[in-house]
C-alpha positions in Angstrom: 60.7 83.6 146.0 58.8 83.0 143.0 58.4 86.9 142.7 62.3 87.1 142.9 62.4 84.4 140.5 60.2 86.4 137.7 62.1 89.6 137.9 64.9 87.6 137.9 64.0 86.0 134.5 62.8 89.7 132.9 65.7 91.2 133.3 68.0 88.4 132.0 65.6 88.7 129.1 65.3 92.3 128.3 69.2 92.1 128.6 69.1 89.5 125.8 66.9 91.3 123.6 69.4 94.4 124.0 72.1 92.0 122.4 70.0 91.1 120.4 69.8 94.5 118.4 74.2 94.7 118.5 75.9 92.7 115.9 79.3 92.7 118.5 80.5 94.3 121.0 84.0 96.2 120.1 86.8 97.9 122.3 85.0 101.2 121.7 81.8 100.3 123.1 78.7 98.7 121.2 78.4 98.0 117.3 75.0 99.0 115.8 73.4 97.1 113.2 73.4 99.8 110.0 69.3 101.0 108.7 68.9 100.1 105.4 69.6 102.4 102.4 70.0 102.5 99.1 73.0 101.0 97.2 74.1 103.5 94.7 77.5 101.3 93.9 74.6 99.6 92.2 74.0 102.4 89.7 78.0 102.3 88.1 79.8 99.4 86.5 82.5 97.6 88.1 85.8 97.6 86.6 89.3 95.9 86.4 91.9 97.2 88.8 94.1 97.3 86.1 91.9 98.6 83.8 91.3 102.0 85.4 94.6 102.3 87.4 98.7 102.2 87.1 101.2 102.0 89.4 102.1 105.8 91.3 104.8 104.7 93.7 106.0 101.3 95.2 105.9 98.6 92.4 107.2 96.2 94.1 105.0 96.2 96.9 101.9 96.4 94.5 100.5 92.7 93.6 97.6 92.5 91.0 95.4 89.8 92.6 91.9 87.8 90.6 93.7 88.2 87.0 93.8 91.8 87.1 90.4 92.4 89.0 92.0 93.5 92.2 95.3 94.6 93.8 97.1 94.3 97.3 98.8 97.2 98.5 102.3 96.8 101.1 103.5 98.8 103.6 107.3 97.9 104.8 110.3 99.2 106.3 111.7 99.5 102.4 108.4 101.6 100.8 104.4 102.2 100.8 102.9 101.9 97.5 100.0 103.4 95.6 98.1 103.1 92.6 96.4 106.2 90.8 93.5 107.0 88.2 94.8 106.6 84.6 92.1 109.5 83.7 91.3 113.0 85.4 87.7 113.5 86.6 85.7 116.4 86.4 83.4 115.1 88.7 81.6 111.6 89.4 81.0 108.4 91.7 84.5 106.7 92.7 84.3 103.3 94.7 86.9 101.0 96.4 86.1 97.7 98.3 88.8 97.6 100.9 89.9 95.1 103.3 92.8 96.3 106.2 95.5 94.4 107.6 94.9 93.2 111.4 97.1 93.4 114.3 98.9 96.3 115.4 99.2 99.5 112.9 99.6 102.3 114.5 101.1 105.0 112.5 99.5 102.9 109.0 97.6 105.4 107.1 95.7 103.6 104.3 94.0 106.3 101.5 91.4 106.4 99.6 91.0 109.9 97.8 91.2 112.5 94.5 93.7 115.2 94.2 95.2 117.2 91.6 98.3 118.1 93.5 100.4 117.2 90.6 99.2 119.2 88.3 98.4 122.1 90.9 101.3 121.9 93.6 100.7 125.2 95.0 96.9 125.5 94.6 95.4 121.8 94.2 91.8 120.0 95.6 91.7 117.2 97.3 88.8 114.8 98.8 90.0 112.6 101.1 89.1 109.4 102.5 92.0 108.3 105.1 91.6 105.3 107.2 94.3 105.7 110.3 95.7 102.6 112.1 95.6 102.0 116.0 97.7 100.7 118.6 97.1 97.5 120.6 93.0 97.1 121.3 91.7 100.3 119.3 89.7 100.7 116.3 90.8 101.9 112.7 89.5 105.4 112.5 88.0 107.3 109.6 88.5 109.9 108.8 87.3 112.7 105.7 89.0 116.3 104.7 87.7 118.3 102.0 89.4 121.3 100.5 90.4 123.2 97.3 92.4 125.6 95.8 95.0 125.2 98.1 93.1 125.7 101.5 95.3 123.4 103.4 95.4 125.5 106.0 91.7 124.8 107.3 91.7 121.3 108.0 87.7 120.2 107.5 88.5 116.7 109.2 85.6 114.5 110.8 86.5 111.5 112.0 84.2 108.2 112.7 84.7 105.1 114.7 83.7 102.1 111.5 80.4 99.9 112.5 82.2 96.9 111.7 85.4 95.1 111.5 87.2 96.1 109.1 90.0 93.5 108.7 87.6 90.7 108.5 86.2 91.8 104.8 85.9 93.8 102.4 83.9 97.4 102.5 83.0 99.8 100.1 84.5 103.0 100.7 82.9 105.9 98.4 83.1 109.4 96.9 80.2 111.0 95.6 81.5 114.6 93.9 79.2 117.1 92.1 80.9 119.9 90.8 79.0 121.6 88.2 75.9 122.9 90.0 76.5 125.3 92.7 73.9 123.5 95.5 75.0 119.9 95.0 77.4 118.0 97.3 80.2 116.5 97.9 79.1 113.4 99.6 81.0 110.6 101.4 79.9 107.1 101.9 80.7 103.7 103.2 78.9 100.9 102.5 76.5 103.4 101.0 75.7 104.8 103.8 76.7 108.7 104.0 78.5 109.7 106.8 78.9 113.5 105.4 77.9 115.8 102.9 79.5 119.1 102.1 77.3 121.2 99.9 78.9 123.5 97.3 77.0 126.6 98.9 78.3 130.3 98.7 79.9 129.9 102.2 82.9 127.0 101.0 82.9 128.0 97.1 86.3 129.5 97.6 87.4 126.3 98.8 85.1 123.8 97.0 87.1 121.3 94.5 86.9 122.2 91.1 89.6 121.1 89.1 90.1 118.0 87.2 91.1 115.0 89.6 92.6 112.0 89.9 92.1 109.2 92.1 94.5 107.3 94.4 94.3 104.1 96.5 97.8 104.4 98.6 99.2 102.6 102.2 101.9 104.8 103.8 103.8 105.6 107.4 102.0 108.3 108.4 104.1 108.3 112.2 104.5 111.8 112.5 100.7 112.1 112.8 98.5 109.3 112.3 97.8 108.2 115.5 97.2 110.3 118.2 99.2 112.9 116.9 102.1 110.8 116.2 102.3 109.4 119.8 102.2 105.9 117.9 104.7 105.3 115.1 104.3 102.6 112.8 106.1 99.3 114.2 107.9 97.8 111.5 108.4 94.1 113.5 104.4 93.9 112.2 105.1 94.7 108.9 104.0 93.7 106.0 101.4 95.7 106.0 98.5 94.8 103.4 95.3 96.1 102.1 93.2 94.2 99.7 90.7 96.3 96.7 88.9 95.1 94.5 85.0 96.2 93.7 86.4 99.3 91.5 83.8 102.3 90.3 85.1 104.8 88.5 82.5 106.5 86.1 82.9 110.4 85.8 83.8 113.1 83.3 87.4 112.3 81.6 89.1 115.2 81.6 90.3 115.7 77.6 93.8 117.1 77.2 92.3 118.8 74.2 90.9 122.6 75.4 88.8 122.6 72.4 86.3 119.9 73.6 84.5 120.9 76.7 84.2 119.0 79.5 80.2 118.0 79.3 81.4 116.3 75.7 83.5 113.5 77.1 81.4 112.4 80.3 81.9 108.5 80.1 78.2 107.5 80.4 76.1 106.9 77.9 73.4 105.2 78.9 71.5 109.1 80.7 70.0 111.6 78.2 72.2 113.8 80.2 76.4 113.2 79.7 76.4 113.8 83.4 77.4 110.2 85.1 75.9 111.6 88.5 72.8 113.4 87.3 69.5 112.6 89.0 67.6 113.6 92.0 69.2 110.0 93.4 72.9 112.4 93.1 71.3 115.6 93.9 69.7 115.1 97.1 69.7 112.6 100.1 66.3 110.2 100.4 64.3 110.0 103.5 66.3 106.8 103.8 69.6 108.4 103.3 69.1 111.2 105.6 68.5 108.6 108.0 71.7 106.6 107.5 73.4 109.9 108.1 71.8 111.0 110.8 72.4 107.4 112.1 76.5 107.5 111.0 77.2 110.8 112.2 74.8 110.7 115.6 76.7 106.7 116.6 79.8 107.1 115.2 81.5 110.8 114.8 84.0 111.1 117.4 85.1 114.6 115.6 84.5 117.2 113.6 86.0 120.6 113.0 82.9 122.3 113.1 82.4 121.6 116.7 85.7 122.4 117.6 86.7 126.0 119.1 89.7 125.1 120.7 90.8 125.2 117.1 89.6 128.0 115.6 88.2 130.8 117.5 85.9 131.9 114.7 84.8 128.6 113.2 85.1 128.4 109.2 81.9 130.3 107.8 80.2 126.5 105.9 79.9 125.4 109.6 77.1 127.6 110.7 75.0 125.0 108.2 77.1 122.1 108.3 75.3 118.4 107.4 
């Protein structure tokens, strides 16, 4: 009995100490607890909401929150909204802290991302950052797309299951975009940990972004698609719908209407011997710990990617044959 008694005891405690190591246990299964990395929302200043950004569509579902510092975005039966960069980037680091609304939002698609589709309707670039609402007990998904020069065709989605709640706080959501040199990345990040990298190699410099940007924050009804294909519209009975941001990075080079002055001349950082805002092995490459939190992001929490999926294409897009 006593025997019984002992092995009962071990496995209740191994079974703690298993807990131990989640932070929760979600509707998808486990929640890790994230390795450590470095913070390089650290390395830029933090701006006012309203300092770097104007209103692109739905003023009156746009509220400036914190005496400018942040904003909260709405999502109704009347209108999304949006706010967008009031300068173009070259290239750069671009940060949001975002908090999403609870409850039921399937069909919500809340974005984070640059584009130049305004200036370049027919042949723009575009890094996106799209965070797609659920229906009843599933997870906000993430997920990324890449392309340029108007390769909408190829969708380079990944998508991710988040390591956290994402309704309870806020979260850094971050773009990471060389440009310049041919061998540096595109890098995405949240909570500064990278979940992808897309390097500006020979095999994707067709469709690598390379045109001046700008940068949008935007909630819309994404029904037709969002979630599960469009299976789940958006249910307007839950509406509002509202995202908080605040924690805005925006340091890059400003694109100058004036083609006399090059780009490298009007960088917005002074304080590098270099005009370059991301220069630095720290922007150039991933650290030991880094490659870590990636290999951590995309081995517990990529659901998706279209590199693995031959369904879709039958000859996979040539990138993928060294795809991070």
């Amino acid at each position: 009995m006593e025997n019984i008694f002992k092995i009962k005891k071990a496995s209740i405690v191994g079974l703690l100490l298993i807990l131990c190591s989640l932070e929760e246990v979600h509707s998808r299964g486990p929640i890790y607890t994230p390795p450590e990395v470095e913070r390089l929302t650290d390395h830029f200043s933090r701006i006012q909401t309203n300092q770097g950004y104007t209103v692109s569509f739905g003023a009156p579902n746009v509220r400036l929150t914190n005496n400018g510092s942040g904003a909260d975005l709405s999502l109704d039966k009347t209108s999304g909204s949006g706010l967008v960069s009031k300068n173009k980037y070259y290239y750069g680091f671009f940060n949001a802290a975002i908090k999403l609304p609870a409850g039921f939002t399937s069909g919500v698609v809340v974005a984070y991302y640059l584009s130049n589709a305004d200036v370049f309707p027919h042949n723009h670039d575009e890094i996106d950052i799209e965070l797609l609402g659920h229906e009843k007990r599933r997870d906000w998904v993430l997920q990324t797309n890449i392309y340029g020069n108007g390769s909408v065709r190829t969708g380079r989605e990944e998508k991710f299951y988040l390591w956290f709640d994402p309704t309870q706080s806020f979260h850094d959501y971050s773009i990471l975009w060389n440009n310049h040199h041919i061998v540096l990345p595109c890098r995405f990040l949240v909570d500064n940990i990278p979940i992808r990298q897309v390097i500006h190699s020979a095999a994707i410099a067709a469709v690598y972004p390379s045109k001046a940007m700008s940068v949008h924050a935007t909630i819309w009804d994404g029904s037709e698609w969002a979630t599960h294909g469009g299976k789940y519209p958006v249910d307007y009975k839950f509406a509002p719908f509202t995202i908080s941001m605040k924690g805005i990075e925006m340091e890059g080079c400003v694109m100058n209407n004036n083609k006399s002055i090059s780009k490298d001349s009007v960088c917005s950082r002074n304080s590098l011997s270099s005009l370059d805002p991301v220069d630095g092995e720290q922007f150039a490459k991933l650290s030991s710990q880094q490659m870590a939190g990636l290999g951590w992001a995309r081995g517990k929490h990529m659901f998706y990617s279209y590199c693995q999926d031959k369904s879709r294409y039958k000859v996979l897009p040539p990138e993928c044959s060294n795809a991070v």
